[in-house]
C-alpha positions as CSV (number, residue, x, y, z in Angstrom):
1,X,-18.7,-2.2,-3.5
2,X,-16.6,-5.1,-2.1
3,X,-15.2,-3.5,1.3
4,X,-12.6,-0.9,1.0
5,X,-10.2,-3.5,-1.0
6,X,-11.0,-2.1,-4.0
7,X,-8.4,-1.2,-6.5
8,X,-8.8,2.8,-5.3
9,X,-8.5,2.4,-1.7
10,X,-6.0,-0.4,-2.2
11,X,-3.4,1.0,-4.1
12,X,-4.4,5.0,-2.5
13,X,-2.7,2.9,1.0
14,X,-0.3,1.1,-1.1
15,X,1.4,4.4,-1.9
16,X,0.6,6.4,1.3
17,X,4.0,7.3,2.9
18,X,7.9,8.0,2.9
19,X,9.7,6.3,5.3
20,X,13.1,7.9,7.7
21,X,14.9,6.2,11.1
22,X,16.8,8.8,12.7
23,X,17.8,9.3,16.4
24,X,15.3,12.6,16.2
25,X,12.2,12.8,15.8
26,X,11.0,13.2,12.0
27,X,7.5,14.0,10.8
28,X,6.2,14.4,7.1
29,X,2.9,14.7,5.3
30,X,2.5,13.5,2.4
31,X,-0.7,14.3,-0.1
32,X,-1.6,11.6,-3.4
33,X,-4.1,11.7,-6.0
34,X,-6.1,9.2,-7.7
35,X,-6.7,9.4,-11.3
36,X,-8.8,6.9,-13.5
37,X,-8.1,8.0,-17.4
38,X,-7.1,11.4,-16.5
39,X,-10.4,12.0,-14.5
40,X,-9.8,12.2,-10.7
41,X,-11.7,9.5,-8.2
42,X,-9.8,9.9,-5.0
43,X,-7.2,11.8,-2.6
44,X,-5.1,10.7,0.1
45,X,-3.2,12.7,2.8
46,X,-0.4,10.4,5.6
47,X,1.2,11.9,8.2
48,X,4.5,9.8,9.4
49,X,6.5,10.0,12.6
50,X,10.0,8.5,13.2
51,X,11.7,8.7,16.5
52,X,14.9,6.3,16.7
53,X,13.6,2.6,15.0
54,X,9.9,3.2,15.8
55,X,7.2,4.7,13.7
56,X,3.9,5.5,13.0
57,X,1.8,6.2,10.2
58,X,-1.8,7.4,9.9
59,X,-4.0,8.9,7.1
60,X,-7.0,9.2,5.4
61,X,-8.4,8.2,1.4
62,X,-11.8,9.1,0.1
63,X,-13.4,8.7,-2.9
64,X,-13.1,12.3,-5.5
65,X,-14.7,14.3,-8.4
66,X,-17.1,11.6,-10.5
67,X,-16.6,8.7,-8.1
68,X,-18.5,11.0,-5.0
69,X,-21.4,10.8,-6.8
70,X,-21.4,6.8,-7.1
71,X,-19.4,5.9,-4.7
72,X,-18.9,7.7,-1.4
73,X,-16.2,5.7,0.3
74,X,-14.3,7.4,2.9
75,X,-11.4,5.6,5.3
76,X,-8.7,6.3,8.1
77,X,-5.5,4.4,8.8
78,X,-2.8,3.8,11.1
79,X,0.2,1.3,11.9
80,X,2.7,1.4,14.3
81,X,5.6,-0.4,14.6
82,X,9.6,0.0,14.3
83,X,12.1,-0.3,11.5
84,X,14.4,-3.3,11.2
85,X,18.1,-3.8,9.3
86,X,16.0,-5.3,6.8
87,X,12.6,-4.7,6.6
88,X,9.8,-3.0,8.6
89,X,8.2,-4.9,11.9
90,X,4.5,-3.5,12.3
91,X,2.8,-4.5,15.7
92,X,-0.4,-3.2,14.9
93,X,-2.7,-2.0,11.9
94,X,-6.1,-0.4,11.8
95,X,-8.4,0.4,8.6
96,X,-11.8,2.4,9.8
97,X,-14.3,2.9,6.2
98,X,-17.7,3.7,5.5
99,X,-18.7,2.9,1.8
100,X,-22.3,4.6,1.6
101,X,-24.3,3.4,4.3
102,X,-21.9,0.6,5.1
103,X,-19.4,0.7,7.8
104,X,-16.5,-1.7,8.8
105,X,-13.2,-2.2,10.9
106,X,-9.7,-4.4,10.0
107,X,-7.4,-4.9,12.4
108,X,-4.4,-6.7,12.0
109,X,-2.0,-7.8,15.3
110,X,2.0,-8.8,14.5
111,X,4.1,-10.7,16.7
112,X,7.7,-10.8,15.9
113,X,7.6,-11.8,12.2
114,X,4.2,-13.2,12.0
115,X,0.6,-12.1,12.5
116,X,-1.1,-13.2,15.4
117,X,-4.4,-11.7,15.5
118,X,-6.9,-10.5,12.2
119,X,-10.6,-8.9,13.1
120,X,-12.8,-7.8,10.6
121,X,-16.3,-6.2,11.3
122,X,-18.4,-7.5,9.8
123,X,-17.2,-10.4,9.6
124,X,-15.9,-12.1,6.0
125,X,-18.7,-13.9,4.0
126,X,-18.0,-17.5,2.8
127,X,-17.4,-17.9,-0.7
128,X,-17.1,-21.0,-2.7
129,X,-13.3,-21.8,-4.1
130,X,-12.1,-19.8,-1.7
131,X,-8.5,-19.8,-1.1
132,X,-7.7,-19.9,2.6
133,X,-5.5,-18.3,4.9
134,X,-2.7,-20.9,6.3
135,X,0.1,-19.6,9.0
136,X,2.5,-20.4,6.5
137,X,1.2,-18.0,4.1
138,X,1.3,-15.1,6.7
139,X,4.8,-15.5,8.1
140,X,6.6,-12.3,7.9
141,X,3.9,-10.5,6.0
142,X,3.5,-7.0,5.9
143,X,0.4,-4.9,6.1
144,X,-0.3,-2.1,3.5
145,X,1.4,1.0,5.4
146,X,4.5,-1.0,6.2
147,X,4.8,-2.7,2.9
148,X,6.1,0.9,1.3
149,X,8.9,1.3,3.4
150,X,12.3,0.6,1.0
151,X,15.5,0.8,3.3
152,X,18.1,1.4,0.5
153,X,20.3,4.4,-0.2
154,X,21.1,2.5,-3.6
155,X,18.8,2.8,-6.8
156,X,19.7,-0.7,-8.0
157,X,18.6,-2.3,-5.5
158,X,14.9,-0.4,-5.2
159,X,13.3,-3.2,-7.3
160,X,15.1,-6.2,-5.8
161,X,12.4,-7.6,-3.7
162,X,8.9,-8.8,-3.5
163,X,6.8,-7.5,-0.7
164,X,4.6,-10.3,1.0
165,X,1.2,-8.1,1.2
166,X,-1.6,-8.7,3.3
167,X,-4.6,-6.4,4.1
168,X,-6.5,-8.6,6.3
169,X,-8.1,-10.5,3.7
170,X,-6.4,-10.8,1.0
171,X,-2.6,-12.2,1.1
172,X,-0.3,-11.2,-2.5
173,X,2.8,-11.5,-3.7
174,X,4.1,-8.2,-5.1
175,X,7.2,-9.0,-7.0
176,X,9.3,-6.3,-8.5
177,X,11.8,-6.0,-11.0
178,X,13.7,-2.9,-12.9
179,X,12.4,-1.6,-15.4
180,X,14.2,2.2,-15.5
181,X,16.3,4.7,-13.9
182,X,16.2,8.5,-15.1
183,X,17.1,11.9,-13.6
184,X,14.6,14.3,-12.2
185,X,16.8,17.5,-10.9
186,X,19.9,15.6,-10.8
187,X,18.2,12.5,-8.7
188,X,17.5,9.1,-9.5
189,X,14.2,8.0,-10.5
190,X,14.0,4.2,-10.5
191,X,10.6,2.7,-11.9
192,X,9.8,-0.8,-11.1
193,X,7.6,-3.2,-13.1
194,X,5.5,-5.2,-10.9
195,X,3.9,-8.3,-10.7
196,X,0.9,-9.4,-8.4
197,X,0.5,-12.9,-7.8
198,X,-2.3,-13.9,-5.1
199,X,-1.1,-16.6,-2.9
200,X,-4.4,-16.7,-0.4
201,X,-7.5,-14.8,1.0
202,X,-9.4,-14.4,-2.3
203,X,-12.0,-16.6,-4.7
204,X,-10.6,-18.5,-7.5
205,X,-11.9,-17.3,-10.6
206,X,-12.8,-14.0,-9.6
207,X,-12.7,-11.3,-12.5
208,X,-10.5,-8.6,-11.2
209,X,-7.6,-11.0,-9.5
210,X,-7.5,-13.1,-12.6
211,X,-6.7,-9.3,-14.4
212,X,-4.4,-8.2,-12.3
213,X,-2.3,-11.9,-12.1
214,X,-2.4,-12.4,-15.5
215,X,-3.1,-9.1,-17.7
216,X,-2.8,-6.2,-15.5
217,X,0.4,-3.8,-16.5
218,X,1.9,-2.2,-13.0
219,X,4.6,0.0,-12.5
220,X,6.1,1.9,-9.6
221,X,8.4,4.8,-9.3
222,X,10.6,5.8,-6.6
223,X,12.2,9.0,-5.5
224,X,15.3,9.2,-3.3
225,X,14.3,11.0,0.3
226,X,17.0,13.5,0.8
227,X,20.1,11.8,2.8
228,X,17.8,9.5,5.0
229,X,18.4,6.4,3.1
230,X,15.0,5.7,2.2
231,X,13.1,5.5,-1.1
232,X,9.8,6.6,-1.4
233,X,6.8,5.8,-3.9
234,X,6.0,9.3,-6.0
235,X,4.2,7.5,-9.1
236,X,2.2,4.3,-9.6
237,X,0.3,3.2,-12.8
238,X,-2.3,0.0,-12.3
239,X,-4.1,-1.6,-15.3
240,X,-7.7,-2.2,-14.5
241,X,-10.5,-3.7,-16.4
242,X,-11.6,-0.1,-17.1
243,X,-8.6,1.9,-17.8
244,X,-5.6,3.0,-15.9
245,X,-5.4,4.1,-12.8
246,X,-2.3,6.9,-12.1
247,X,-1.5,7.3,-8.3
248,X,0.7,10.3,-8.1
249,X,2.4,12.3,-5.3
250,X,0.8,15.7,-5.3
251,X,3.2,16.8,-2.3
252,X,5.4,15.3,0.3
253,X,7.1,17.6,2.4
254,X,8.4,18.0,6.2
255,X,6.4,18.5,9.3
């Protein structure tokens, strides 16, 4: 397994955690499951704390049902960091995995609206055309955690952005664009179709970003969060060279 950036552990962080700024203190938990073809491979569970603008995030993924037995991948999380006008500012971000026998660390260090500081252990291997990391490329990117939060107590304007995504490796473009809105219990759904386009930190020609820039199918769905003013991910569906894989919000509910 290529470190914990795998589509499972990728997408099970990409879809970790609802997001609130009040002048209390808020906490919520909230539990996902991972589903390749109807057949479950992993679980997720985030815990969330807002005080005021600050914040911080933590959970846990591992690998579930068919995938334990070829794959036992197990990691923790964190971010903290404070909520801006416009868009999340993280300071710090930690990934902890083991993937079998192998163990690793990411941490990723923000400064204003850039990142400062990336350690991973081990360190990266060196790959041939391999698309580097420039400072350009990582100015006012977000890490995984952060990259959910959607400040918006409008549904039209859920899927009007694209989220620079980094993970301390790879750095993406996630661009999104509406593609529905229906009811669930008298709220708005709003589903977004989304595009991934890698801009640096990956190997040209490799297999599975070639799929997902060019062929992969992606779509998000978002659920208003009572009368915060946040959106939160509830659904996600990700076209893989082996089937789709359904991210879905088991439970999210108060602390």
């Amino acid at each position: 397994m290529r470190r914990p950036r795998n589509l499972f552990v990728l997408f099970c962080v990409f879809f970790s955690v609802p997001a609130i700024a009040a002048a209390e203190t808020e906490s919520f938990r909230a539990q996902y499951s991972v589903t390749l073809l109807g057949i479950p491979i992993g679980k997720g569970s985030f815990d969330s704390t807002f005080s005021g603008n600050r914040f911080s995030i933590s959970g846990s993924v591992a690998s579930a049902g068919i995938a334990r037995i070829f794959d036992r991948t197990n990691a923790t999380t964190k971010v903290e960091g404070s909520v801006g006008k416009q868009a999340p500012q993280p300071r710090s971000f930690h990934l902890d995995y083991t993937s079998g026998s192998k163990k690793g660390r990411t941490q990723i260090g923000f400064s204003g609206n850039r990142v400062h500081k990336v350690v991973n252990q081990p360190e990266l291997p060196t790959r041939d055309r391999w698309v580097p990391l420039t400072p350009a490329a990582l100015q006012a990117a977000l890490d995984p955690l952060s990259s959910t939060l959607v400040r918006t107590d409008d549904p039209s304007k859920v899927c009007t952005r694209t989220v620079k995504f980094f993970d301390g490796e790879l750095r993406a473009d996630l661009q999104f664009a509406h593609r529905e809105t229906t009811q669930r219990n008298g709220e708005p759904i709003v589903t977004c179709n989304v595009r991934f386009v890698p801009v640096a930190g990956y190997q040209q020609g490799r297999n599975q970003v070639d799929y997902l820039k060019n062929r992969s199918r992606i779509s998000i769905s978002f659920a208003r969060l009572g009368n915060t003013g946040f959106f939160t991910p509830v659904e996600a569906h990700i076209g893989t060279q082996v089937g789709t894989v359904r991210v879905a919000a088991t439970s999210i509910e108060r602390r």
